[in-house]
C-alpha positions as CSV (number, residue, x, y, z in Angstrom):
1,X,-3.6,14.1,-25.5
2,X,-5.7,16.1,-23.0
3,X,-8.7,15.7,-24.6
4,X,-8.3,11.5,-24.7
5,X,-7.0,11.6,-20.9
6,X,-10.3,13.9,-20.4
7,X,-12.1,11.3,-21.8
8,X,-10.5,8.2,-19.9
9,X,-11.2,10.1,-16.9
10,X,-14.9,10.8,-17.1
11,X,-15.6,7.1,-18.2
12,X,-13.3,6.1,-15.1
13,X,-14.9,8.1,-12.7
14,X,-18.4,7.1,-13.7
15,X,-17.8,3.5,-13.8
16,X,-16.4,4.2,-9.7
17,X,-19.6,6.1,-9.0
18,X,-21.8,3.2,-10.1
19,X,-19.9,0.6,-8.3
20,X,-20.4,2.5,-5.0
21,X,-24.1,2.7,-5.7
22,X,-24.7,-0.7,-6.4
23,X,-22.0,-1.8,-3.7
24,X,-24.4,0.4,-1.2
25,X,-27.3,-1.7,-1.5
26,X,-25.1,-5.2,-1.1
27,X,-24.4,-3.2,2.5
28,X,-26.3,-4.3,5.3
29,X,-23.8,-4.5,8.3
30,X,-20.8,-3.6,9.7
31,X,-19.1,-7.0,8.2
32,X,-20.3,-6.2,5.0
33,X,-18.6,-2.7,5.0
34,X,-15.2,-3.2,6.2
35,X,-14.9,-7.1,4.9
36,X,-17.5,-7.5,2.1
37,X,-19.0,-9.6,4.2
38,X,-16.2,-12.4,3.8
39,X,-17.4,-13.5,0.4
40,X,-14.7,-12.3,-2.2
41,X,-13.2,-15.3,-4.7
42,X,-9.7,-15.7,-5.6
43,X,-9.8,-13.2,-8.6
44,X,-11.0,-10.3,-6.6
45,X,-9.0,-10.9,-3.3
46,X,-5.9,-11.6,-5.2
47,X,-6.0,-8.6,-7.4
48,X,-7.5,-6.3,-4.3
49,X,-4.5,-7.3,-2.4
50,X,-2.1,-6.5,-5.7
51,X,-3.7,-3.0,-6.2
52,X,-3.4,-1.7,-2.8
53,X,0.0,-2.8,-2.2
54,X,0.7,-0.8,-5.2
55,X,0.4,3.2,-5.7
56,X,1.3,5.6,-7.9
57,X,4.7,5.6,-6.0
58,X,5.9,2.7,-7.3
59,X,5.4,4.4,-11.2
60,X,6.5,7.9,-10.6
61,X,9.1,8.1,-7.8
62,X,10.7,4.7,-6.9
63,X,10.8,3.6,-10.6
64,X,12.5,6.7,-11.2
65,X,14.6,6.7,-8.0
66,X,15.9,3.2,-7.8
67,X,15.9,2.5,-12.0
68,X,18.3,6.0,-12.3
69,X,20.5,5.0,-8.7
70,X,20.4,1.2,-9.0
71,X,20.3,0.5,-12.7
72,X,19.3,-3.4,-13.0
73,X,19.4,-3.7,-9.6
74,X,16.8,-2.1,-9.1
75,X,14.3,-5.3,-10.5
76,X,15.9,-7.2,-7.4
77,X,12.9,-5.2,-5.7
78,X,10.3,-6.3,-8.1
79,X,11.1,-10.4,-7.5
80,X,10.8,-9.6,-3.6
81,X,7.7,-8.1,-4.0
82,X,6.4,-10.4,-6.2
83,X,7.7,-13.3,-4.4
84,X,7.6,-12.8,-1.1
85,X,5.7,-9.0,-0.3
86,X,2.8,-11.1,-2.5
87,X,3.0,-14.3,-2.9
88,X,4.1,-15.7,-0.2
89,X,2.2,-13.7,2.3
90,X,-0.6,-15.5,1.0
91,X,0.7,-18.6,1.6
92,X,1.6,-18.3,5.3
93,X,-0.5,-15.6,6.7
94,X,-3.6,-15.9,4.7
95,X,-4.8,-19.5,6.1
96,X,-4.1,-18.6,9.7
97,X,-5.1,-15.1,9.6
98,X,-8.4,-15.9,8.4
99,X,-9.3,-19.1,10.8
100,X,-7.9,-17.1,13.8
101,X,-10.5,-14.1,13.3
102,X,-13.1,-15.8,12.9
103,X,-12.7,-17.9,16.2
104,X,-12.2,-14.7,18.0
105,X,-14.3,-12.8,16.0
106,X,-12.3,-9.8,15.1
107,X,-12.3,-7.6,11.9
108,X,-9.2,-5.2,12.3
109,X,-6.0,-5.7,13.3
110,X,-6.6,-3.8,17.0
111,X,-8.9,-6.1,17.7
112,X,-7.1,-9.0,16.4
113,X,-4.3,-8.0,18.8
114,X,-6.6,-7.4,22.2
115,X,-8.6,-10.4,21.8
116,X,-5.6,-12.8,20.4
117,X,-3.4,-11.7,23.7
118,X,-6.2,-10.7,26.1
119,X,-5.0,-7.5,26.4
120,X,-7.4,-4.3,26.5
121,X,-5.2,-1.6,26.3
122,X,-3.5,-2.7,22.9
123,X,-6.4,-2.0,20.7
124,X,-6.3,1.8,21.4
125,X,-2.5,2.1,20.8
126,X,-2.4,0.0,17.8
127,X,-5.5,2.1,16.5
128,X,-3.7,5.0,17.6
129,X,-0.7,3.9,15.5
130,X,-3.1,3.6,12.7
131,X,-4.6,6.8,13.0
132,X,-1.1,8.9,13.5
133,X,0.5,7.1,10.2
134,X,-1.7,5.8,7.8
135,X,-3.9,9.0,7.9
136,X,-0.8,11.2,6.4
137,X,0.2,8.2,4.1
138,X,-3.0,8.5,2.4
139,X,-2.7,12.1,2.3
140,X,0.7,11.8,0.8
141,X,-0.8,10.0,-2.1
142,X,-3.7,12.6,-2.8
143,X,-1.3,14.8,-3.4
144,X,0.5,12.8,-5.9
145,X,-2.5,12.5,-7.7
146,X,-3.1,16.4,-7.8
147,X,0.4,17.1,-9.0
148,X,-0.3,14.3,-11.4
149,X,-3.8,16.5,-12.8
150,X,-2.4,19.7,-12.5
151,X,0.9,18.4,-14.8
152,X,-1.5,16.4,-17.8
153,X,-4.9,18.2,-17.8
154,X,-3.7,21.7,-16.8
155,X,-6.4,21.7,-13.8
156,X,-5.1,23.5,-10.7
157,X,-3.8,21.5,-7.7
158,X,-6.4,22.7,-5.5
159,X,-9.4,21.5,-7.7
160,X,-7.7,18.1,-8.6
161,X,-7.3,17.4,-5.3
162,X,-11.3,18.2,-4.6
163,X,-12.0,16.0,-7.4
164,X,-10.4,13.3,-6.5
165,X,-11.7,13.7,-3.1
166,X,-14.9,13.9,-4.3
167,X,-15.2,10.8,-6.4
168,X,-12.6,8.7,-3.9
169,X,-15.3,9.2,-1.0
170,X,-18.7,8.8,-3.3
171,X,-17.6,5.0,-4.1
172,X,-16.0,4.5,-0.5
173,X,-18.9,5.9,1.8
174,X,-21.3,4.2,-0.3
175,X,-20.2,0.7,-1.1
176,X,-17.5,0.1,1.6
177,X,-15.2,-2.2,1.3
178,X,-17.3,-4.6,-1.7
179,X,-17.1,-1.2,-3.7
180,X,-13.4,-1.4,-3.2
181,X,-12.8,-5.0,-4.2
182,X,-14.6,-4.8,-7.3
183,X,-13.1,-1.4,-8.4
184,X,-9.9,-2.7,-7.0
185,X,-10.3,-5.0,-9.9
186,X,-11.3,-3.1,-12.6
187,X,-8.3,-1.0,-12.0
188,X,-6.3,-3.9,-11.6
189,X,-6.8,-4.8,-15.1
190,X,-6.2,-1.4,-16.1
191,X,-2.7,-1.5,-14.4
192,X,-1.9,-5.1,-15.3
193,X,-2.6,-3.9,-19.3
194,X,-1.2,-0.1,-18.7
195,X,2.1,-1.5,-17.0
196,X,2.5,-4.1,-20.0
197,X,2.0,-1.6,-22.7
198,X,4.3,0.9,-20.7
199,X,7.6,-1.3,-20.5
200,X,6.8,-2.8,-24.2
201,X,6.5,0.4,-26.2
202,X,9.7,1.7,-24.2
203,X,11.5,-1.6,-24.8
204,X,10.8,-1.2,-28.4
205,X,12.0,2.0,-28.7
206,X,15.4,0.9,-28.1
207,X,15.2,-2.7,-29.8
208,X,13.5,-4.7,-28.1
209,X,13.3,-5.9,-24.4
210,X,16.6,-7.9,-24.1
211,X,18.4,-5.6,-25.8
212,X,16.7,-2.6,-23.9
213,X,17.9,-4.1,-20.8
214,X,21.6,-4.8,-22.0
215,X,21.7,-0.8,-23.4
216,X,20.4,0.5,-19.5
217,X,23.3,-2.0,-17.8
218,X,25.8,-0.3,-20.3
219,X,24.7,3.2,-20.1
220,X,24.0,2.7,-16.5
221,X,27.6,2.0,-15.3
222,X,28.7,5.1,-17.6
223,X,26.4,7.8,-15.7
224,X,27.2,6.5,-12.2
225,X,30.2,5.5,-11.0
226,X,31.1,2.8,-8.8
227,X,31.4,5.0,-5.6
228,X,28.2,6.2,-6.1
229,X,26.4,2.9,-6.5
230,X,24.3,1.5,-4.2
231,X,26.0,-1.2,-1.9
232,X,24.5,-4.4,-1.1
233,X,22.9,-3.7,2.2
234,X,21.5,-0.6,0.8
235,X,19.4,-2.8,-1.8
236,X,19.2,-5.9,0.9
237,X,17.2,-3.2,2.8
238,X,14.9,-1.5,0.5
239,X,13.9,-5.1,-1.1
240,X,13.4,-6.3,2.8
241,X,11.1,-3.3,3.4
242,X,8.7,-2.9,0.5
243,X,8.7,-7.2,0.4
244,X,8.6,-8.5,4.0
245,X,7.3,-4.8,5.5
246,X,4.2,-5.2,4.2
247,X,3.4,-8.0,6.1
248,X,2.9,-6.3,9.1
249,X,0.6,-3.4,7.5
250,X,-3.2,-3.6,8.4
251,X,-4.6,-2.5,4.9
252,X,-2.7,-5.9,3.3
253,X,-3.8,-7.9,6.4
254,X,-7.5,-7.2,6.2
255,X,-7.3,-8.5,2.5
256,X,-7.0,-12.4,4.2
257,X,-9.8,-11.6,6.1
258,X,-12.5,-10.6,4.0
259,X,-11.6,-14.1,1.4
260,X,-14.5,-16.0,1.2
261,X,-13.3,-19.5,2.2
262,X,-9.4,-21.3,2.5
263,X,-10.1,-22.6,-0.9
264,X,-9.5,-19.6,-2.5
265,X,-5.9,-18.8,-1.2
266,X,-4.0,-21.4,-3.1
267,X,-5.3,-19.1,-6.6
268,X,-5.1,-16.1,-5.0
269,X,-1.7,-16.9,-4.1
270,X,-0.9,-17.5,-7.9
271,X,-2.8,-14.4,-9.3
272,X,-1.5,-12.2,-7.0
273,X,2.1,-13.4,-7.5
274,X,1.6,-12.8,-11.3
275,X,0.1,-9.0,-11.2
276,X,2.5,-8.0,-8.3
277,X,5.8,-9.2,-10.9
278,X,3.8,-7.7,-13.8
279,X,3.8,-3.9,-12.0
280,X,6.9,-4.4,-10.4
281,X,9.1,-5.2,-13.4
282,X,7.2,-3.5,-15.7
283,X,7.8,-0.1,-12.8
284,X,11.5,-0.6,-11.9
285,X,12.6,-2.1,-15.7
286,X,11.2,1.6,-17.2
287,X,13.0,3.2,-14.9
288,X,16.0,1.7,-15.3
289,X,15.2,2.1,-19.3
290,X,15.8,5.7,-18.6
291,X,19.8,5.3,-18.8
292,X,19.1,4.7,-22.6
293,X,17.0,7.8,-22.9
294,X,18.9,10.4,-20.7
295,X,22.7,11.0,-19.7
296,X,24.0,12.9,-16.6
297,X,23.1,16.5,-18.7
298,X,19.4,15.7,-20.1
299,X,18.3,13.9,-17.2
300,X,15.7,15.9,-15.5
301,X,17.2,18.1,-12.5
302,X,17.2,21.9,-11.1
303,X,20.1,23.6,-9.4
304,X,22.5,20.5,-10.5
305,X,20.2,17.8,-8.0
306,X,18.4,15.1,-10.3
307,X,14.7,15.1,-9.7
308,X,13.8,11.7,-9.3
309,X,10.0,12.2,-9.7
310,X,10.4,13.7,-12.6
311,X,12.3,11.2,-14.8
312,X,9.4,9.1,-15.3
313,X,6.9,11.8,-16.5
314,X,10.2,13.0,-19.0
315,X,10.6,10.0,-20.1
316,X,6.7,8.6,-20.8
317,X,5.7,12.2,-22.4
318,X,9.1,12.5,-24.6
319,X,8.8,8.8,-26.0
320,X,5.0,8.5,-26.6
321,X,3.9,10.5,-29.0
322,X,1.9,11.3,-32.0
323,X,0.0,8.1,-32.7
324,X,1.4,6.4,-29.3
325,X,-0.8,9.5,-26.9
326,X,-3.5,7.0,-27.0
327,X,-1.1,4.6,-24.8
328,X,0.0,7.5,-22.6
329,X,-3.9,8.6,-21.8
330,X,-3.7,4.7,-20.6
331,X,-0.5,4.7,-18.2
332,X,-2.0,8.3,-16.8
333,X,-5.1,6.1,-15.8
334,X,-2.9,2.9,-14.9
335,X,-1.3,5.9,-12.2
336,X,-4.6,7.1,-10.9
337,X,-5.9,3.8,-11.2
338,X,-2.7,2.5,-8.5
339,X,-3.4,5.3,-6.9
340,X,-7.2,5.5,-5.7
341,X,-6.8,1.5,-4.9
342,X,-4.1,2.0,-2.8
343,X,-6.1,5.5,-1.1
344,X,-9.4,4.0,-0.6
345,X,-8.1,1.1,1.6
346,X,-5.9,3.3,4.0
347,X,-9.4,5.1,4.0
348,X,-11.1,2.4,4.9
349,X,-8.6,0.9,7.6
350,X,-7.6,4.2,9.3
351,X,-11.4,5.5,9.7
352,X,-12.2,2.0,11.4
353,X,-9.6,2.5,13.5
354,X,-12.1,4.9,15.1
355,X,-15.2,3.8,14.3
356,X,-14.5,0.6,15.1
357,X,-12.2,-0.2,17.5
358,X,-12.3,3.4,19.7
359,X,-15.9,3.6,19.2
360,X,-17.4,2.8,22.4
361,X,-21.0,1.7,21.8
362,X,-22.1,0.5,17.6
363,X,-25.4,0.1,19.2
364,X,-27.8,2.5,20.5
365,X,-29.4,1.9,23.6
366,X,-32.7,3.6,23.4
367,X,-33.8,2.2,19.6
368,X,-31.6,-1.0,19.4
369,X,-30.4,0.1,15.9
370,X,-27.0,-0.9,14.8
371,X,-24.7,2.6,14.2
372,X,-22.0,1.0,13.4
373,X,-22.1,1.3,9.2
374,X,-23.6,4.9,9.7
375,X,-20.2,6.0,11.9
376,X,-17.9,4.8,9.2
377,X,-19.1,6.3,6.4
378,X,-18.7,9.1,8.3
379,X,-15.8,9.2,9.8
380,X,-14.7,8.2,6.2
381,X,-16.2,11.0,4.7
382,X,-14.2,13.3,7.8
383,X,-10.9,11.0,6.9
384,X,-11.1,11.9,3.2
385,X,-11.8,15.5,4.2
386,X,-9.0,15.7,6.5
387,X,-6.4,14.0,3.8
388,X,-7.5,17.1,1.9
389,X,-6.4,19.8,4.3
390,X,-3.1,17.7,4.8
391,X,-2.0,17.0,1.3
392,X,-3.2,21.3,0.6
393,X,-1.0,22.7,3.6
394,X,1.5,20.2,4.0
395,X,2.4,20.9,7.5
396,X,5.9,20.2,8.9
397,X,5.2,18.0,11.3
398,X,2.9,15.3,8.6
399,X,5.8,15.5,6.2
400,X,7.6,13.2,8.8
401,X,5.0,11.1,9.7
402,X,4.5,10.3,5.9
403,X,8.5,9.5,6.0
404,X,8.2,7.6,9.2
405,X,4.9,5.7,8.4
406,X,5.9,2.4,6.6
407,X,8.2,1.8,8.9
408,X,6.4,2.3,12.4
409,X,3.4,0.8,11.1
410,X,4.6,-2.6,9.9
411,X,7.4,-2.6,12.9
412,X,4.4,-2.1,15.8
413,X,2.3,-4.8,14.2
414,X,4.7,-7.5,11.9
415,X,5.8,-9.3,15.2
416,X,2.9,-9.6,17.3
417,X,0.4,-10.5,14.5
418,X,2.8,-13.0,12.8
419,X,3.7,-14.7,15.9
420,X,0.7,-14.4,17.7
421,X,-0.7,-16.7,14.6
422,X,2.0,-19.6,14.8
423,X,2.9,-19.5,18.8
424,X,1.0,-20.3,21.5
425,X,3.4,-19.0,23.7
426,X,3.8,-15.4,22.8
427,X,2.4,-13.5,25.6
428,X,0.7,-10.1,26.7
429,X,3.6,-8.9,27.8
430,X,6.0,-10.0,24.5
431,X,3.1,-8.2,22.4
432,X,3.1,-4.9,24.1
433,X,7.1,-4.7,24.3
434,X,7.2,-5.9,20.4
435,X,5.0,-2.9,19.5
436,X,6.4,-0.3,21.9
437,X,9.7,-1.5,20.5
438,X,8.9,-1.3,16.7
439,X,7.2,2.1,17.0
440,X,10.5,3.4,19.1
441,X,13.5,1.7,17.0
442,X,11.8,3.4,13.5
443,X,11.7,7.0,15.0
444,X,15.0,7.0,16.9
445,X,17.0,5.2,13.9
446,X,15.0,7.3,11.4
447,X,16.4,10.7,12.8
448,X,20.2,9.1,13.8
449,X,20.6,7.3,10.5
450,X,19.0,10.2,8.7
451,X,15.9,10.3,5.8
452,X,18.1,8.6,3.2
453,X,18.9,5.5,5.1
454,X,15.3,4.6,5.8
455,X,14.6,1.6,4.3
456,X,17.7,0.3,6.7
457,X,15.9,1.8,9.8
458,X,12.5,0.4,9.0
459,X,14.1,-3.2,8.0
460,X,15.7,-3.2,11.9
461,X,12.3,-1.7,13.1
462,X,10.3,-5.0,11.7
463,X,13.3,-7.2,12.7
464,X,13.7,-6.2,16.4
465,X,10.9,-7.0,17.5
466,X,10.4,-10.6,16.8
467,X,13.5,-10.7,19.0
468,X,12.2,-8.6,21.5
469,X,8.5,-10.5,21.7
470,X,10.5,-14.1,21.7
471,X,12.7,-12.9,24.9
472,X,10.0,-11.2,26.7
473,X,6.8,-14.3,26.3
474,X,10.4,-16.7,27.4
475,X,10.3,-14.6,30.7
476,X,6.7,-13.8,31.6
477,X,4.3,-16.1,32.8
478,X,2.1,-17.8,29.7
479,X,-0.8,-16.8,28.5
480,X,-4.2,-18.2,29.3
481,X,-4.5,-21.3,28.1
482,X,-8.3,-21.1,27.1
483,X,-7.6,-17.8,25.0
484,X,-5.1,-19.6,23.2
485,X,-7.2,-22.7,22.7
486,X,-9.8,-20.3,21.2
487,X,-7.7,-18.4,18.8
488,X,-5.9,-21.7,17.5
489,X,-9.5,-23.6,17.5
């Protein structure tokens, strides 16, 4: 088994180190690093889009979290992410969001949000928010990845970590963000095939996929009682979060603005749709398979507390082997494969959120040359460095910012960028109070509610403020009528 992963991850890697090289020389400008200079077809967008919405969280700790906990319920999260956190995102944000920066000529979401309201000061707090939270998100998921090496291939946490560092930021600084699209696909194939072999081998296992699924409902209601099932708002919340939350998150957004004409969204909408129900219910259906596999005493645990995280791993490594390690060599690269997509694009988002939107000057005065490519590649390269240093010490303090992030994230932007595209009567002053109140609502219900109930704090975080921004643009004078004749051109 090593040995085959070994190999699957050499041929990986090289194939990401030749994209970046040939993605550098298709990089001239800033456009062409952070959007691919708006060219990307449906295939690419649509899968880009699918791969970064999903990491290696979704295979080894909420498949194992919500399949043991919610049983079938559990795929209630897969048809909202397929259906709503994918396709339908494309169908009313993609459209708008693309025609709206162009006419004001933005490429991140700060910039979307100063020039969209006229407001100067938002681009630095909504890069700030960027900075704070995506930066220990992406740090959370290198150091899935290193647990994930040091577990298969026996390499220690420290080097796995390097490595992956190493070959995330050679294809990243290089190529930008056409590097990330086209490996984006590639690994989206990988997943779509890995995830489709996953649940099928299981399913077989225990009979077949129907009957698999009837076997986990039965064995499900014996290992947790009803008191200890989820209730309805519980699920209402999480499905609410991971579907409609990532709406507001800037590393989805920047997928609508890189397509290469509104022709493309109608496919994109379709493709995407497809791969994001593929992952999901191929994710949450093997871990709800793991009632069939495991009972209250063999499920994985320490000091009588099931670890979640584990299950999933247990489960893949006791089922497939002998002749069947081939397939498990495939799902380890389907996980890194989620994984780096998913990393390289809050990379790419959080280093522009210096580079280009608190980077006073991309142009330098004495020579007339253009510094804006050469800043983010580095301040990618310093990103990916710092991610390091985070997921190797784990400090207190970045352990709740990771917890916190989803939620403040897509609660500061979700209100002002979805309005701000359909109403021309949102104001400055509705935008700043949405954010402000998105930002505030996650931290303060995140630490009354507590850690376990925050998919409920982060589904009021998103709500609130479309009530807050609608109440505040009723009271407060209207916004300039030529900006908003510009942004709706």
């Amino acid at each position: 088994m090593v040995r085959i992963g070994i190999v699957f991850l050499a041929a990986f890697l090289a194939l990401m180190t030749g994209i970046g090289i040939w993605g550098m020389k298709k990089t001239k400008n800033l456009g062409d690093f952070f959007l691919g200079g708006r060219t990307l077809g449906p295939w690419v967008s649509a899968v880009a889009y699918g791969t970064t919405y999903f990491s290696a969280v979704i295979f080894i700790g909420f498949a194992g979290t919500q399949g043991w906990q919610f049983g079938l319920n559990a795929l209630w999260i897969a048809l909202g992410n397929g259906l709503i956190g994918a396709g339908l995102a494309w169908i009313v944000l993609a459209r708008r969001t693309r025609r709206m920066t162009q006419n004001l000529n933005t490429m991140t979401m700060p910039e979307f949000l100063q020039e969209r309201y006229g407001a100067k000061q938002l681009k630095p707090l909504a890069a700030s928010v960027i900075f704070f939270f995506l930066l220990p998100y992406s740090a959370s998921v290198f150091k899935g990845l290193g647990h994930l090496f040091e577990a298969v291939f026996g390499i220690p946490y420290d080097l796995a970590l390097l490595i992956m560092i190493a070959f995330t930021g050679v294809y990243l600084i290089l190529g930008g963000y056409f590097a990330i699209a086209i490996t984006d696909f590639i690994q989206g194939i990988i997943m779509f095939a890995g995830a489709g072999a996953m649940v099928l081998i299981i399913a077989g296992k225990g009979g077949g996929l129907f009957e698999m699924l009837g076997k986990a409902a039965e064995a499900y209601h014996l290992h947790i009682p009803p008191e200890r099932q989820p209730a309805i708002l519980t699920i209402a919340s999480l499905v609410f979060m991971t579907s409609f939350g990532t709406w507001g998150l800037p590393q989805m957004a920047q997928k609508f603005y890189a397509i290469k004409n509104e022709q493309v969204i109608s496919k994109a909408a379709v493709v995407t749709t497809a791969f994001a129900l593929m992952i999901g219910f191929s994710a949450y259906a093997t871990g709800t398979f793991s009632h069939v596999f495991f009972n209250n005493e063999t499920v994985p645990q320490a000091e009588g507390k099931i670890l979640y995280d584990q299950i999933i791993p247990a489960l893949l490594t006791g089922q497939l082997t002998g002749n069947l390690q081939f397939f498990l060599a495939l799902i380890l690269l389907l996980v890194l494969s989620a994984s780096m997509s998913t990393l390289s694009s809050l990379v790419l988002v959080s280093s522009s959120a210096v580079a280009i939107d608190l980077y006073p000057s991309r142009v330098d005065t004495k020579t007339g040359k253009d510094r804006s490519v050469a800043m983010m590649r580095f301040l990618s390269a310093i990103f990916i460095v710092i991610s390091y240093f985070i997921s190797r010490f784990q400090f207190s303090f970045i352990v709740y910012l990771m917890s916190l992030s989803w939620g403040v994230v897509s609660g500061a932007f979700a209100a002002p960028y979805i309005l701000g595209l359909y109403s021309r009567r949102v104001t400055k002053a509705g935008a700043y109070a949405g954010m402000l109140t998105g930002i505030a609502a996650m931290i303060i219900l995140f630490f009354w509610l507590g850690a376990n109930q925050s998919p409920l704090a982060a589904s009021i975080s998103i709500l609130l403020p479309f009530i807050v921004v609608s109440i505040v643009s009723a009271l407060t004078a209207p916004p300039d009528k030529a900006l908003v004749d510009k942004a709706f051109e």
